[in-house]
KOLPA-411569 format. One line per field, with one value per atom (N, C-alpha, C): residue number from 1; residue in one letter; x, y, z. Coordinates in nm, 3 decimals, m for minus. Example, Ala and Ser with C-alpha at 12.3 -4.5 7.8 and 13.67 -1.06 7.14 Angstrom:
KOLPA-411569
num: (1:1:1:2:2:2)
residu: (a:a:a:s:s:s)
east: (1.319:1.230:1.320:1.285:1.367:1.290)
north: (m0.569:m0.450:m0.330:m0.225:m0.106:0.003)
up: (0.780:0.780:0.780:0.708:0.714:0.787)
***
This chain:
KOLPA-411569
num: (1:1:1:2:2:2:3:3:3:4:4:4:5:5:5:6:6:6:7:7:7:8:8:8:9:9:9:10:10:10:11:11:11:12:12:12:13:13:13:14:14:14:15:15:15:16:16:16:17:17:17:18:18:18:19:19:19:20:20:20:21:21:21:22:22:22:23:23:23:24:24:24:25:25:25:26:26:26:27:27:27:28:28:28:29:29:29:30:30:30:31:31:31:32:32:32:33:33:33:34:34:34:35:35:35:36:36:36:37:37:37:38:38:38:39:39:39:40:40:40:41:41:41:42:42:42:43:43:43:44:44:44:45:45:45:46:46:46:47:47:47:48:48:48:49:49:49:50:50:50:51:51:51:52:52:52:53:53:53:54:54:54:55:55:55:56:56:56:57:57:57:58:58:58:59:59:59:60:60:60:61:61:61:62:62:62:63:63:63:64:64:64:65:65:65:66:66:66:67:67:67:68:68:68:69:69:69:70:70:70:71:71:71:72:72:72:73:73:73:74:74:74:75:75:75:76:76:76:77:77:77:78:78:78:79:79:79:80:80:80:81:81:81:82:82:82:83:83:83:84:84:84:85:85:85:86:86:86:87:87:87:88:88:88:89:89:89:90:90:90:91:91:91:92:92:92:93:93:93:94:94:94:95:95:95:96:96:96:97:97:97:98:98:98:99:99:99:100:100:100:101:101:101:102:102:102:103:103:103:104:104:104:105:105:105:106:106:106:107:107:107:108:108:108:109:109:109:110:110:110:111:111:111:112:112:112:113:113:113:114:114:114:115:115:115:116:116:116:117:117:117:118:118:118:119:119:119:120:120:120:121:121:121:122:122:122:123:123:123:124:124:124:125:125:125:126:126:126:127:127:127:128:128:128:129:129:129:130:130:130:131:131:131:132:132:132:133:133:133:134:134:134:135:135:135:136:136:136:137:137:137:138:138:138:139:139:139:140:140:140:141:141:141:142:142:142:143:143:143:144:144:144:145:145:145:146:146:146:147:147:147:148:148:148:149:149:149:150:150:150:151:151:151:152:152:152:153:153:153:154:154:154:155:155:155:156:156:156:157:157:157:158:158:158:159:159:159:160:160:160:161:161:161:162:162:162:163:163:163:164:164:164:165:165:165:166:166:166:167:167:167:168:168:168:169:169:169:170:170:170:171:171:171:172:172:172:173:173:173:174:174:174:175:175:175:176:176:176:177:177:177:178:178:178:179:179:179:180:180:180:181:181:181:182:182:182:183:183:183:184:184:184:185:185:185:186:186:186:187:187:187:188:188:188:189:189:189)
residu: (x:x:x:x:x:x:x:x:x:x:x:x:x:x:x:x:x:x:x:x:x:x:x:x:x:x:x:x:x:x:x:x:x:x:x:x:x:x:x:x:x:x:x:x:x:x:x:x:x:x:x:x:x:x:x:x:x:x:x:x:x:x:x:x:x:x:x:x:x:x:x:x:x:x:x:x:x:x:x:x:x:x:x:x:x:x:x:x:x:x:x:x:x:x:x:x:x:x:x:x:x:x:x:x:x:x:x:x:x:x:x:x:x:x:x:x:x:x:x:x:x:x:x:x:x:x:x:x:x:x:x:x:x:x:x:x:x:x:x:x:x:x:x:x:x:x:x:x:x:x:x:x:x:x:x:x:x:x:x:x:x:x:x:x:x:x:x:x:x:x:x:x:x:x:x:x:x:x:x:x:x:x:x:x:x:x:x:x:x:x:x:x:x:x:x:x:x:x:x:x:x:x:x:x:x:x:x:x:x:x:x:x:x:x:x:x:x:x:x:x:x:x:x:x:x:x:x:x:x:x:x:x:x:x:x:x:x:x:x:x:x:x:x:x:x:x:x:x:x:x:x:x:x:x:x:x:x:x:x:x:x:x:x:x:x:x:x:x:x:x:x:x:x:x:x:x:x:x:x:x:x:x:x:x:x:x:x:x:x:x:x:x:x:x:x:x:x:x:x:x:x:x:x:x:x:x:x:x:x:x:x:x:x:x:x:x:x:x:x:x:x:x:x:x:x:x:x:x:x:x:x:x:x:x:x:x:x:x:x:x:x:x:x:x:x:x:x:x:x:x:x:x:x:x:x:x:x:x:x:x:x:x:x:x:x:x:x:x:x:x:x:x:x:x:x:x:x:x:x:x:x:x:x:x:x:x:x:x:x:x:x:x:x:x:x:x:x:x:x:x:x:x:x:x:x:x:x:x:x:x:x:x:x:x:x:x:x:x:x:x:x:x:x:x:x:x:x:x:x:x:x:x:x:x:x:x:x:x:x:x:x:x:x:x:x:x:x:x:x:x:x:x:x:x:x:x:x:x:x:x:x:x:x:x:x:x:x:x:x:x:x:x:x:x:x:x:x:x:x:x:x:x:x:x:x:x:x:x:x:x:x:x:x:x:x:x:x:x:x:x:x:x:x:x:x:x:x:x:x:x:x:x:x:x:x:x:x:x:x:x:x:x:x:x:x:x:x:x:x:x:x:x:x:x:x:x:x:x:x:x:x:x:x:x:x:x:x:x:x:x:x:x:x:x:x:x:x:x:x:x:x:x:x:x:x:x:x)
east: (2.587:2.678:2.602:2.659:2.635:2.592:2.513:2.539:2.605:2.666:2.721:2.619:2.598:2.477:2.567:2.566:2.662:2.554:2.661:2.542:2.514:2.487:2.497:2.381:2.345:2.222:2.319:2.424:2.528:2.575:2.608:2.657:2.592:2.444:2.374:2.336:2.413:2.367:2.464:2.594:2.690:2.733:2.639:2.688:2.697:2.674:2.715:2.852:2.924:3.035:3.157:3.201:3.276:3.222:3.263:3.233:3.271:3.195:3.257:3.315:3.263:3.317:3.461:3.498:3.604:3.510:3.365:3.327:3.338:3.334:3.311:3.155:3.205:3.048:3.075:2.871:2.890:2.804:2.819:2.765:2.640:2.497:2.414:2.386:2.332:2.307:2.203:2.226:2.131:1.986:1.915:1.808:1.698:1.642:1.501:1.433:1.288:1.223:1.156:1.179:1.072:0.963:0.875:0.744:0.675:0.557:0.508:0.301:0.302:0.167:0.044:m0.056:m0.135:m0.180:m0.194:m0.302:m0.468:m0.511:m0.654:m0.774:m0.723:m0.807:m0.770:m0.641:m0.598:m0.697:m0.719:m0.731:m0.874:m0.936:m1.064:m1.110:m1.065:m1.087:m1.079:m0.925:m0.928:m1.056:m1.130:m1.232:m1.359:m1.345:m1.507:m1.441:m1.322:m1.275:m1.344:m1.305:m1.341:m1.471:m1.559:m1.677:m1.779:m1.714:m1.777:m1.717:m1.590:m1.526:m1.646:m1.652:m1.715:m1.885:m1.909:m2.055:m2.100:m1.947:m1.980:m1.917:m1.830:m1.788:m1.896:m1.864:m1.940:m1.934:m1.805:m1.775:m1.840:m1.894:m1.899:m2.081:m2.144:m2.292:m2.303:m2.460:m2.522:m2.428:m2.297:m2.202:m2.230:m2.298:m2.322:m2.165:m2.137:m1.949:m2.009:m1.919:m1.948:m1.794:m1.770:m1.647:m1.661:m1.670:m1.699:m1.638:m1.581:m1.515:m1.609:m1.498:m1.585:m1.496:m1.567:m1.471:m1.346:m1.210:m1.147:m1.062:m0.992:m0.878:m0.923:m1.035:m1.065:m1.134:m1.171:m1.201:m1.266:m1.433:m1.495:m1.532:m1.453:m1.504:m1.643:m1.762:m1.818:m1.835:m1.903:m1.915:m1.980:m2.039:m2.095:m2.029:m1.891:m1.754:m1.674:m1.594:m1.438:m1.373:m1.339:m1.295:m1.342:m1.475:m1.559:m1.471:m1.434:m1.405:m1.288:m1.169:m0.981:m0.989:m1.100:m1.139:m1.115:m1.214:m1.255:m1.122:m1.056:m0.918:m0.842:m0.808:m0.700:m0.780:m0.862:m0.924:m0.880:m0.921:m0.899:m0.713:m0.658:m0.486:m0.448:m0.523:m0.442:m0.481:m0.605:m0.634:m0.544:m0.548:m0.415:m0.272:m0.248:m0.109:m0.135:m0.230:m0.279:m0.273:m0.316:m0.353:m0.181:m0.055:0.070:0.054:0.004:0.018:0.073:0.162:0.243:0.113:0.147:0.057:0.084:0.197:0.204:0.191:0.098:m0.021:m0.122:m0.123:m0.281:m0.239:m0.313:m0.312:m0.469:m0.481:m0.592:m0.600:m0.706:m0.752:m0.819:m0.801:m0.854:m1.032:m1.066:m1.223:m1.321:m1.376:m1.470:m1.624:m1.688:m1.819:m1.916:m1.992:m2.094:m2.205:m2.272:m2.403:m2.465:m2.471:m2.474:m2.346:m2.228:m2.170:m2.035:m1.925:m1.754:m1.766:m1.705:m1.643:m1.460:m1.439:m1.303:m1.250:m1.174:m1.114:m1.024:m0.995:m0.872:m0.808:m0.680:m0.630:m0.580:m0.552:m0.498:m0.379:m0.243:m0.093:m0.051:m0.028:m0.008:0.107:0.195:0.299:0.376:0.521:0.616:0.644:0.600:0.597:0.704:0.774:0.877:0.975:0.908:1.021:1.048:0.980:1.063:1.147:1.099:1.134:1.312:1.308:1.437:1.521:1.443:1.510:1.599:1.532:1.532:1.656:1.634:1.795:1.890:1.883:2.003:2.059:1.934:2.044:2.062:2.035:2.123:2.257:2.270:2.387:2.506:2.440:2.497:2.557:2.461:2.531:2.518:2.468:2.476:2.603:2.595:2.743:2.806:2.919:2.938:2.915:2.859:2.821:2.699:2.580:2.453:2.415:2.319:2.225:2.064:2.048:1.905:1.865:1.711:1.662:1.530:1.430:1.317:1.230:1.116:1.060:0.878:0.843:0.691:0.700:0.622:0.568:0.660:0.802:0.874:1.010:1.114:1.226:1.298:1.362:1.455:1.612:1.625:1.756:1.839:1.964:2.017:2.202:2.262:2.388:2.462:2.582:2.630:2.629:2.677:2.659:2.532:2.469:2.382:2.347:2.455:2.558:2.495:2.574:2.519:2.388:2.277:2.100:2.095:2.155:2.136:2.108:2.216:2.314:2.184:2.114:2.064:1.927:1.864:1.776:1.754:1.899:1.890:1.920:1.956:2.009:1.859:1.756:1.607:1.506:1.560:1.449:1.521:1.643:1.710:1.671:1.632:1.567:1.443:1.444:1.266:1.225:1.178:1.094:0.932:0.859:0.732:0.657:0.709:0.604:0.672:0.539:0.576:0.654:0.771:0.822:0.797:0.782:0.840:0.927:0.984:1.099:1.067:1.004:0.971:1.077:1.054:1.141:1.306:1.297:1.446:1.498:1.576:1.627:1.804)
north: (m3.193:m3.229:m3.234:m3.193:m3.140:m3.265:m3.334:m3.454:m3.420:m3.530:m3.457:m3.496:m3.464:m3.492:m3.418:m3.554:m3.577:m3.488:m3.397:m3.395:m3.435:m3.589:m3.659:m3.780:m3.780:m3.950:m4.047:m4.072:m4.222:m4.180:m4.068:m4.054:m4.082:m4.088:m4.145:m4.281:m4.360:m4.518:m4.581:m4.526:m4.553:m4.552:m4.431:m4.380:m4.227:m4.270:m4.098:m4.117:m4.002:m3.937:m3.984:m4.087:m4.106:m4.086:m4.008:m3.990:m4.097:m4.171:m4.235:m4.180:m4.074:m3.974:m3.873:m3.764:m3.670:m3.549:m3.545:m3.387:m3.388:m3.254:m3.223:m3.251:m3.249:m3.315:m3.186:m3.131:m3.008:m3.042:m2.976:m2.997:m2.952:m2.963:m2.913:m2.789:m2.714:m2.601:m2.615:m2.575:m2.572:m2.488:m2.486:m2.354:m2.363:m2.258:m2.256:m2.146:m2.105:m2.004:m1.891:m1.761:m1.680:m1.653:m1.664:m1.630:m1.567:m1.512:m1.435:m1.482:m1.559:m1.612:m1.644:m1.644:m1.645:m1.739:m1.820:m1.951:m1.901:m1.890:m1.825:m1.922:m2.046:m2.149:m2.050:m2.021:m1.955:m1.825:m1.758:m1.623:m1.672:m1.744:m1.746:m1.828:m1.892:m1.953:m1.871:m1.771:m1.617:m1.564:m1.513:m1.457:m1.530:m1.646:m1.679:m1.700:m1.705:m1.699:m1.569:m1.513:m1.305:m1.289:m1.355:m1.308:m1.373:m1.510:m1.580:m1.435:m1.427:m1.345:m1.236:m1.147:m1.028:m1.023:m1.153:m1.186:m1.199:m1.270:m1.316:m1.213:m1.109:m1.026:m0.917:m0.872:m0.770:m0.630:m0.597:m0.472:m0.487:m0.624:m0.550:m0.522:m0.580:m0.569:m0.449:m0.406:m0.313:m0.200:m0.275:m0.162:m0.213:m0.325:m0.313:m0.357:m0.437:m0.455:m0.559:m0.600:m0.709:m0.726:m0.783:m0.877:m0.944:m0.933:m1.048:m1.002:m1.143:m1.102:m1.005:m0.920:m0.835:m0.868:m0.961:m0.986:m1.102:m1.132:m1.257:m1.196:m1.052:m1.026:m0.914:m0.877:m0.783:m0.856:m0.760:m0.827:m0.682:m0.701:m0.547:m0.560:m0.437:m0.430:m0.303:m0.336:m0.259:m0.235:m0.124:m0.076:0.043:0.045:0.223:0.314:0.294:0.444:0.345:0.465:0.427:0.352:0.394:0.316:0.135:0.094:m0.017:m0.108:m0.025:m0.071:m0.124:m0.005:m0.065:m0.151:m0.179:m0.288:m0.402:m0.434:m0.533:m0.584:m0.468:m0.512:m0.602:m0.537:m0.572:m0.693:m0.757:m0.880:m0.956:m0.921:m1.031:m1.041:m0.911:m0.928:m1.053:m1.003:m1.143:m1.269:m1.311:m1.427:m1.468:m1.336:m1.437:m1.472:m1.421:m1.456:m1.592:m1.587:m1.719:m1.838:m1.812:m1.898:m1.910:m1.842:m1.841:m1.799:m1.681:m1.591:m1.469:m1.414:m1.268:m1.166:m1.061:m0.934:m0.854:m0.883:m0.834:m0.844:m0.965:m0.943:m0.904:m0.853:m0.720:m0.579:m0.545:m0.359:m0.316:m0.278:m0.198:m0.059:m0.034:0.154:0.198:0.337:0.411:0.362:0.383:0.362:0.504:0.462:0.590:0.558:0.700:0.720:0.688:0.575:0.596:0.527:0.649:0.686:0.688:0.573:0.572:0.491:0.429:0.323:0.360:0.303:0.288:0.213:0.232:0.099:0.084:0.000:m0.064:m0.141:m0.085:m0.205:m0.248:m0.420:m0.474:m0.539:m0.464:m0.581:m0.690:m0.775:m0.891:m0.862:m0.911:m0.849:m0.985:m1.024:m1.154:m1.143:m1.225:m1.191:m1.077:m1.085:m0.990:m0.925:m0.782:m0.698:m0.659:m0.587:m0.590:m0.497:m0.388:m0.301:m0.366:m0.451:m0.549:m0.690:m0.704:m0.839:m0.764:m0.691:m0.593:m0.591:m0.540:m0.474:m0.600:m0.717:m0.867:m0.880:m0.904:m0.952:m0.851:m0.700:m0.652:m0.686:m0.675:m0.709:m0.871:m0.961:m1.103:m1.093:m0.971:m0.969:m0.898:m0.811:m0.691:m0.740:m0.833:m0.898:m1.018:m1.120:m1.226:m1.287:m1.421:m1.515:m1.478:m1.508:m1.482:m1.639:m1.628:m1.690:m1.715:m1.657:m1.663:m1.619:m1.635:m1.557:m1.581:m1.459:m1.440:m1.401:m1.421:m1.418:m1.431:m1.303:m1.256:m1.339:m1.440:m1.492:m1.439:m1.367:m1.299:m1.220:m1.284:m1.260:m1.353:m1.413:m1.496:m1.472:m1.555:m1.498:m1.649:m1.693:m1.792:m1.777:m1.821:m1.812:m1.967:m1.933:m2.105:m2.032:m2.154:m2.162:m2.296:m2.333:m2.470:m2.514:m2.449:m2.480:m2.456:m2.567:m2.543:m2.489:m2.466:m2.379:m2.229:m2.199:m2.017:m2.013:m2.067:m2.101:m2.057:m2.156:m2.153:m2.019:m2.004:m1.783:m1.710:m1.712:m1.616:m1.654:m1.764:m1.749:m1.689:m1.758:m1.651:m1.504:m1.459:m1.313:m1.241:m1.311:m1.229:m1.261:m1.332:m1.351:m1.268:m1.221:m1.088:m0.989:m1.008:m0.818:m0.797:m0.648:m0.592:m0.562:m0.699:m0.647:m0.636:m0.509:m0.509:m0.640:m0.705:m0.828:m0.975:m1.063:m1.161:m1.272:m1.339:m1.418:m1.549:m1.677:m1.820:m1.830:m1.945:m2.005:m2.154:m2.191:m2.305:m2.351:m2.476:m2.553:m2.582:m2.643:m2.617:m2.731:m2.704:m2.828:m2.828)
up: (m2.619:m2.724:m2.855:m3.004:m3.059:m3.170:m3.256:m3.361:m3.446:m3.521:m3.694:m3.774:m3.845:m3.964:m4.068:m4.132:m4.288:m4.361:m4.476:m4.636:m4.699:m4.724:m4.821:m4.770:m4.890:m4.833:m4.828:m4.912:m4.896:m4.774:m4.702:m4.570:m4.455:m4.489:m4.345:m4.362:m4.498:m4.512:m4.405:m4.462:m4.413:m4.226:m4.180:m4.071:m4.032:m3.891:m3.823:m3.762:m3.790:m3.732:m3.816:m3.889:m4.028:m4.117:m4.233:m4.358:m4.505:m4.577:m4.645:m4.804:m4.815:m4.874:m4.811:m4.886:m4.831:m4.796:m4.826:m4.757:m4.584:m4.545:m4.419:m4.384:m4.232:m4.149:m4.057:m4.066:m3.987:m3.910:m3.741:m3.617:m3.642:m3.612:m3.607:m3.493:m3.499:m3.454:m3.326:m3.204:m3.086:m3.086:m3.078:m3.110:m2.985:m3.005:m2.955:m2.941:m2.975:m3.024:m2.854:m2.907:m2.773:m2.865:m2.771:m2.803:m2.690:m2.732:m2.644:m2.634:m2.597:m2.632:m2.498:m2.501:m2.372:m2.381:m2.241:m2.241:m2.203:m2.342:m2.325:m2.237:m2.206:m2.089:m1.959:m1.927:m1.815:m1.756:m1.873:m1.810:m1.825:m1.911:m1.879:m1.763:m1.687:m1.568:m1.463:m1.463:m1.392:m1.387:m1.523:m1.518:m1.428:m1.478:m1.398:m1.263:m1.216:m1.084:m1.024:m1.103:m1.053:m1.062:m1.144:m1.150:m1.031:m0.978:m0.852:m0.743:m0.703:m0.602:m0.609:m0.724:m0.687:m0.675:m0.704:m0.683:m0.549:m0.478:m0.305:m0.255:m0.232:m0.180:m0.119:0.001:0.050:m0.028:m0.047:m0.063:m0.219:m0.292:m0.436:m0.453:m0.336:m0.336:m0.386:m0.483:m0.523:m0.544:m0.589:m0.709:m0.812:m0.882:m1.022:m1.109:m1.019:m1.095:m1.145:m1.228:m1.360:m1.446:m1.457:m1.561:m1.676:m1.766:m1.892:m2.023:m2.085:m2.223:m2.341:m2.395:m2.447:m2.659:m2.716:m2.756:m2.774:m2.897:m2.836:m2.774:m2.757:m2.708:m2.575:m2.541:m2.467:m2.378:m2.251:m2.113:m2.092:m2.000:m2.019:m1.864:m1.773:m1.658:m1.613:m1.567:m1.546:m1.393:m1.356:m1.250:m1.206:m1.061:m1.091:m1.026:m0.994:m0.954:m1.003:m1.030:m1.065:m0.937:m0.861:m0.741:m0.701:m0.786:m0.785:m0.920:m1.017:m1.146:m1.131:m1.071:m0.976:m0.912:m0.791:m0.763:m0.810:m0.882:m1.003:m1.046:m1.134:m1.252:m1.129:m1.011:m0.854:m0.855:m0.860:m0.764:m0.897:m1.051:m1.178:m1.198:m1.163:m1.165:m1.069:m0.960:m0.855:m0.859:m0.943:m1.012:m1.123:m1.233:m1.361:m1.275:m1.177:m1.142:m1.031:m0.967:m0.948:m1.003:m1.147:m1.243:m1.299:m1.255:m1.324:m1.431:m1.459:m1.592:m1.550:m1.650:m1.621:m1.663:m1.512:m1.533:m1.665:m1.755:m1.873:m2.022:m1.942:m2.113:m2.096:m1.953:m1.974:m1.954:m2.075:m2.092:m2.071:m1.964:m1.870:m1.918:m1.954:m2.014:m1.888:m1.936:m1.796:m1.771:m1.662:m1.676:m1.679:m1.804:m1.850:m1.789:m1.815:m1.755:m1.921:m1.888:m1.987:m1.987:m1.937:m1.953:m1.757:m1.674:m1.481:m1.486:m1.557:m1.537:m1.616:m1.474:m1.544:m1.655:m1.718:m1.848:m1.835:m1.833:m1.814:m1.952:m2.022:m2.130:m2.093:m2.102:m2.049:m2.169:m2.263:m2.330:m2.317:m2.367:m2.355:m2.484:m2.484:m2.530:m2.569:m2.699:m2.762:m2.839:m2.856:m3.001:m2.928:m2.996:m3.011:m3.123:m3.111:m3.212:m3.276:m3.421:m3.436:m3.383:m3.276:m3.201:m3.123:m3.040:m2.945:m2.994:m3.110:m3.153:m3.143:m3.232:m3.273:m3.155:m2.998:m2.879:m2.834:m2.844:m2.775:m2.840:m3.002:m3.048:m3.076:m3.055:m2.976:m2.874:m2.786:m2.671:m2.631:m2.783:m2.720:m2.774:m2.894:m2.950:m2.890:m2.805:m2.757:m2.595:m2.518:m2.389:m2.398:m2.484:m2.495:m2.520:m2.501:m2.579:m2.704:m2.715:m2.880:m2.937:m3.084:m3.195:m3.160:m3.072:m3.073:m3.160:m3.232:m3.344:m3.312:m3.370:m3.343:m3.441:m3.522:m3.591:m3.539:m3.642:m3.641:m3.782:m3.660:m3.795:m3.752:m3.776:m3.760:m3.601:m3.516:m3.366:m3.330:m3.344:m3.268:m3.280:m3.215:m3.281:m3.231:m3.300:m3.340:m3.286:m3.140:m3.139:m3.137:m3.170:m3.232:m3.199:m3.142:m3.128:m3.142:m3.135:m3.134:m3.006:m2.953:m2.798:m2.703:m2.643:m2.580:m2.437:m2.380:m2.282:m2.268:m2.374:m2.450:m2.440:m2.540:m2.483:m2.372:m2.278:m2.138:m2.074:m2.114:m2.118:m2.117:m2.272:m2.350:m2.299:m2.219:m2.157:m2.018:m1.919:m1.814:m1.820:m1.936:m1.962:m1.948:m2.047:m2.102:m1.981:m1.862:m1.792:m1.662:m1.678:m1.584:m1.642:m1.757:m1.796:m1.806:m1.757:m1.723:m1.880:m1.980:m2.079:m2.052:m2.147:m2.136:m2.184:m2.186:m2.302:m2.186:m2.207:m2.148:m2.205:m2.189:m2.267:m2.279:m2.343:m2.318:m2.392:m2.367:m2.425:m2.474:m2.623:m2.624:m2.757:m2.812:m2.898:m2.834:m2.764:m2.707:m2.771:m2.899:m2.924:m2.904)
***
């Protein structure tokens, strides 16, 4: 249920929900923001998770595999075959989801040869960019509730309704669709 919040400073001396004036009293608006953000404690606990695993593992002896941040947003897998390196990324994937992080804030590059040794770049995928910011509030407008609005404020997007019902809607709607980017849903006011 929705408050009234008067416009007027003599209107909140007086009280909520009568006006001691003749203006109108308007409902406040429901909201709450998506974001797309990583818990960088998470994945770094993943990592030294992965880097104990492939230290004690049989299969990773005298492959020369190695894991370590390369960087604040990169993750550098080494190795001496490619097949050692897929490895590696497979053993640190099933750690972030361990840890309850979506496999889709990492963007994994192919693994190159340089010099006796794979190299692996692993991004890490932060913020919602503005082709998705865009995709997101089409389609809250397009299958969402009516009188939802959405609004693009940087890497986030601001959705707000009167009813907190609809929210409800427009959160189970975005967590039924296959987007590339990982979502939360925080500020729920």
């Amino acid at each position: 249920m929705a408050t009234l919040q008067c416009r007027t400073m003599l209107d909140r001396l007086v009280g909520w929900g009568k006006c001691s004036c003749e203006r109108e009293c308007v409902l406040a608006d429901s909201s709450f923001d998506i974001v797309s953000k990583i818990d960088r404690q998470e994945v770094d606990n993943a990592l030294n998770q992965t880097v104990k695993e492939i230290g004690h593992r049989f299969d990773f002896k005298g492959t020369g595999a190695a894991i370590s941040w390369s960087g604040q947003d990169n993750i550098e897998i080494k190795a001496n075959s490619e097949e050692r390196a897929g490895a590696a990324l497979d053993v640190f994937k099933e750690k972030v989801v361990k840890r309850g992080l979506s496999l889709k804030i990492l963007d994994a590059g192919e693994p190159k040869l340089s010099g006796k040794e794979y190299r692996m770049v692993v991004s890490l995928k932060e913020g919602i960019d503005q082709e998705n910011a865009k995709k997101i509030s089409k389609l809250i407008r397009d299958e969402g509730p009516k009188g939802v609005k959405a609004q693009i404020q940087g890497e986030e997007l601001r959705v707000s309704s009167k009813k907190k019902d609809d929210l409800q809607d427009v959160i189970t709607l975005l967590k039924g669709k296959d987007l590339d980017i990982a979502l939360q849903f925080v500020n729920y006011r």
